[in-house]
Backbone as a chain_set.jsonl record, in Angstrom:
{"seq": "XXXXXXXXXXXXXXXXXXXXXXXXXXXXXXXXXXXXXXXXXXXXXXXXXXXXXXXXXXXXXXXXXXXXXXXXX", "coords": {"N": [[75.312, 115.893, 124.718], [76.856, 112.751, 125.488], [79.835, 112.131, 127.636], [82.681, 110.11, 127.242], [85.354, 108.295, 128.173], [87.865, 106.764, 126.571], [88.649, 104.277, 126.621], [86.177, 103.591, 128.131], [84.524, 103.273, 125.522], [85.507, 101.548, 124.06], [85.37, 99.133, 125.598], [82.242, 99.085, 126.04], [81.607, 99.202, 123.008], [82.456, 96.168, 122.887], [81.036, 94.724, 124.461], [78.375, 95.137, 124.451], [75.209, 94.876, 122.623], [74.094, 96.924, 121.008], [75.811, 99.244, 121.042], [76.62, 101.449, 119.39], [74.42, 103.217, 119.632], [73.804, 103.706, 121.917], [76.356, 104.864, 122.591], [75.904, 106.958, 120.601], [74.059, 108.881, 121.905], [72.047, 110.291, 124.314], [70.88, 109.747, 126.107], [71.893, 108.912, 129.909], [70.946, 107.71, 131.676], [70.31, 105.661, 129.721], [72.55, 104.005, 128.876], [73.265, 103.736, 131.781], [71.696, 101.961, 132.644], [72.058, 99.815, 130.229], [74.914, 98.962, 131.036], [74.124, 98.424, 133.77], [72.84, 95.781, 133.607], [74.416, 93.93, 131.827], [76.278, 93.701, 133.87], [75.068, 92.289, 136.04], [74.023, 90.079, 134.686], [76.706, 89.138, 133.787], [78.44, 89.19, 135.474], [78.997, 88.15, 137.941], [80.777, 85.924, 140.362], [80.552, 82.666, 140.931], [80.751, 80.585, 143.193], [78.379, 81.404, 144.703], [77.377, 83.945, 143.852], [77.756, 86.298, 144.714], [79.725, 87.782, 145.255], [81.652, 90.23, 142.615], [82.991, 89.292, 139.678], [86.059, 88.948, 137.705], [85.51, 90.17, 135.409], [83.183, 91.682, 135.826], [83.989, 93.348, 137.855], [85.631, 94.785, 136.014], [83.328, 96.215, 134.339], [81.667, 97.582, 136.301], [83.497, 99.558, 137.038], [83.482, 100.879, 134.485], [81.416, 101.688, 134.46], [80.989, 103.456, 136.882], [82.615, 105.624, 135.885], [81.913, 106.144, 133.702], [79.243, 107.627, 135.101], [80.208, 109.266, 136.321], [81.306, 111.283, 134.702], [79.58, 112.293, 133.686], [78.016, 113.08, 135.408], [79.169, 115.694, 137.141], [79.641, 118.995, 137.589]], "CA": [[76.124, 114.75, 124.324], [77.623, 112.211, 126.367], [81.055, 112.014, 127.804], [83.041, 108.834, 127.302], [87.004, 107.863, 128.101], [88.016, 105.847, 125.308], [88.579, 102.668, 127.237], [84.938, 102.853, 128.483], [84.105, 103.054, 124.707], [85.548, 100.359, 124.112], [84.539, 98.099, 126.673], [81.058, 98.989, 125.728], [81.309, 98.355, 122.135], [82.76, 95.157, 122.88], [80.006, 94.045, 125.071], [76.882, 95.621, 124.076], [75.31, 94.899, 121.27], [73.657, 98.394, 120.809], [77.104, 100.05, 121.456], [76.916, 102.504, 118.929], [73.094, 103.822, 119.763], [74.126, 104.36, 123.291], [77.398, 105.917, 122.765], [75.882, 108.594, 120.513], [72.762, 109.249, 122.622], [71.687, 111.254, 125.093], [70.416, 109.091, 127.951], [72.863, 108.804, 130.364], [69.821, 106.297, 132.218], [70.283, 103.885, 129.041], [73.756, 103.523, 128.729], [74.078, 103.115, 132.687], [70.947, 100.605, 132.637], [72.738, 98.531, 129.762], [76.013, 98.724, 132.112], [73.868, 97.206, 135.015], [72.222, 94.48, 133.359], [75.48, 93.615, 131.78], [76.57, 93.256, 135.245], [73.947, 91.338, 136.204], [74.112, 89.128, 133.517], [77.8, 88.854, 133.861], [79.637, 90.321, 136.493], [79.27, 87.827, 138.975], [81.378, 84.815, 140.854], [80.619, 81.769, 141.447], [79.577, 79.471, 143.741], [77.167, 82.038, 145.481], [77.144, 85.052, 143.005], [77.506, 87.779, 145.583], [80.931, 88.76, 144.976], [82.131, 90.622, 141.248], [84.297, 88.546, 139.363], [87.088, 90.073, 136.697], [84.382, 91.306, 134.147], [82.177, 92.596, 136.718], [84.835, 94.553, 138.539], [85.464, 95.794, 135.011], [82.167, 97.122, 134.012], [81.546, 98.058, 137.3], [84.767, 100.778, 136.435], [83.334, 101.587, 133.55], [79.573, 102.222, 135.048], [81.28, 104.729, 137.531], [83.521, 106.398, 135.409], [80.354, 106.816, 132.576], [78.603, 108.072, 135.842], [81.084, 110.6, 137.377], [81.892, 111.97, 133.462], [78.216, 112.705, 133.314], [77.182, 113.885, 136.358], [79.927, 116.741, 137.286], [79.72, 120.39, 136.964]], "C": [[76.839, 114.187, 125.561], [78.819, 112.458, 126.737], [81.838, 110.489, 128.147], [84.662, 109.117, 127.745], [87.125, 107.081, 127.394], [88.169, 104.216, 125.746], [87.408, 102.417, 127.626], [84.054, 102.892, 126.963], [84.078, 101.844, 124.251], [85.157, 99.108, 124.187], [82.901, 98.003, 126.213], [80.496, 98.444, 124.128], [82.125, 97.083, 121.568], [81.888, 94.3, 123.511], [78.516, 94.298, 124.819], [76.511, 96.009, 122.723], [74.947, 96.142, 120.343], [74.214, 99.847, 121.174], [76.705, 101.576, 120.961], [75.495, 103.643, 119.025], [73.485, 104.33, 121.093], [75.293, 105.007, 123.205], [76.856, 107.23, 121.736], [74.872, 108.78, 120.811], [73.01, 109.925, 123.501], [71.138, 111.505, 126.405], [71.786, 108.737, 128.848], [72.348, 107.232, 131.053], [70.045, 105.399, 130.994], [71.666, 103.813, 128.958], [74.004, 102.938, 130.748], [73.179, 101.504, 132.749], [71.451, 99.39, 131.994], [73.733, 98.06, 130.738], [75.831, 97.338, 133.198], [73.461, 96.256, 134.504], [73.404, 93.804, 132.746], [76.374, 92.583, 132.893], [75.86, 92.612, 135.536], [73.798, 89.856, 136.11], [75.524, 87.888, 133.644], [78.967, 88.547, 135.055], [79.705, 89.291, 137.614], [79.964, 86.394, 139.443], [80.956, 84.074, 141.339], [81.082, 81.019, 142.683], [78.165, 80.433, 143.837], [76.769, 83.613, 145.003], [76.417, 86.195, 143.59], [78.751, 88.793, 145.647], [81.428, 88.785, 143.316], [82.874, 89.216, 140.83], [84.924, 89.416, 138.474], [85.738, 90.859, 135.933], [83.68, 91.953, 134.964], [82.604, 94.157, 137.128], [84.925, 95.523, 137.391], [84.662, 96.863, 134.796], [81.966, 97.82, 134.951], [82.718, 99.519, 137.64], [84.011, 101.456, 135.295], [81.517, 102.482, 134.086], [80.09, 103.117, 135.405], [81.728, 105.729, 136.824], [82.373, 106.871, 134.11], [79.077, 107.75, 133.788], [78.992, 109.341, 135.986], [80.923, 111.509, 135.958], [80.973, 112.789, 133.133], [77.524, 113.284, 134.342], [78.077, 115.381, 137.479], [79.913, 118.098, 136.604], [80.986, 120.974, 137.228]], "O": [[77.316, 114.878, 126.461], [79.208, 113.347, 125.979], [81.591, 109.85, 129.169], [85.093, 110.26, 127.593], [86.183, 106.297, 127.509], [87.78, 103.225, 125.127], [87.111, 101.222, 127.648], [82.875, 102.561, 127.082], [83.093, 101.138, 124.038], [84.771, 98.275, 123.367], [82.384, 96.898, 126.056], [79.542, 97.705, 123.89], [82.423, 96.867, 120.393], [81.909, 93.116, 123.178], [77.638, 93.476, 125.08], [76.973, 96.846, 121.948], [75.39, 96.328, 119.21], [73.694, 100.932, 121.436], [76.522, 102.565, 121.671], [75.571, 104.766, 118.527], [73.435, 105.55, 121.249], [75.278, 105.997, 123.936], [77.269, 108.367, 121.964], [74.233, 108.968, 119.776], [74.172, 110.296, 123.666], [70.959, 112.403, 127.229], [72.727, 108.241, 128.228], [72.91, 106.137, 131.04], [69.955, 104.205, 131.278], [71.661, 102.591, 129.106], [74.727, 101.984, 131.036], [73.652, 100.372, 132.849], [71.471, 98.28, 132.525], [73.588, 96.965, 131.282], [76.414, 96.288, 133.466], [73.863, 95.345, 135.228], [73.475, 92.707, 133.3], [76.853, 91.449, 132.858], [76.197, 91.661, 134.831], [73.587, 88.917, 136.877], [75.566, 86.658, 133.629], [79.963, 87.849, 135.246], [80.612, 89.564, 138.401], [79.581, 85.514, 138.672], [80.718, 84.368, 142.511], [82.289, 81.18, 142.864], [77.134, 80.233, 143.195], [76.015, 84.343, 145.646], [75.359, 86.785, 143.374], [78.831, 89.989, 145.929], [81.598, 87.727, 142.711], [83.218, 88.306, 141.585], [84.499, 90.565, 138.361], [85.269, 91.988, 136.079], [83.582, 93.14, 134.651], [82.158, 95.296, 136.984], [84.536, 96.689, 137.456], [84.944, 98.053, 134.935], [82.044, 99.01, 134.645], [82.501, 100.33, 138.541], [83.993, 102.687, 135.284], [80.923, 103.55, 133.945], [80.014, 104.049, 134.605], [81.261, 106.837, 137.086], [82.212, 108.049, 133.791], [78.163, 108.419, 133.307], [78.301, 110.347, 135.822], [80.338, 112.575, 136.15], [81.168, 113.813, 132.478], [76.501, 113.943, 134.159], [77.491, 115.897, 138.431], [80.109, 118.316, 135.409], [81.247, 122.101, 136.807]]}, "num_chains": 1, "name": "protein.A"}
């Protein structure tokens, strides 16, 4: 089973529409993949969409922190 912080629950089933399949699953690879395409999608600033903008930076918190939670012994 995964490991979440409740704010990156959140966040996720506020943005993704397949929240609740990825939070009780078992891939750690599909929940970060939604994350990045999210980002992708979202995450970035205008004019030249090379630097985050607010939501980006967000997710981009929540990617790591769904990363670190999951990959620590």
């Amino acid at each position: 089973m995964l490991q979440f912080e409740e704010s990156d629950k959140t966040f996720i089933r506020r943005n993704l529409e397949n929240a609740d399949a990825l939070l009780s699953g078992s891939s750690l690879g599909n929940v970060l993949d939604a994350l990045f395409d999210l980002i992708e999608e979202k995450g970035y600033a205008p004019p030249h969409y090379y630097d985050y903008n607010d939501f980006g930076r967000k997710a981009q918190r929540v990617y790591d922190s769904v990363y670190y939670l999951n990959t620590q012994k």
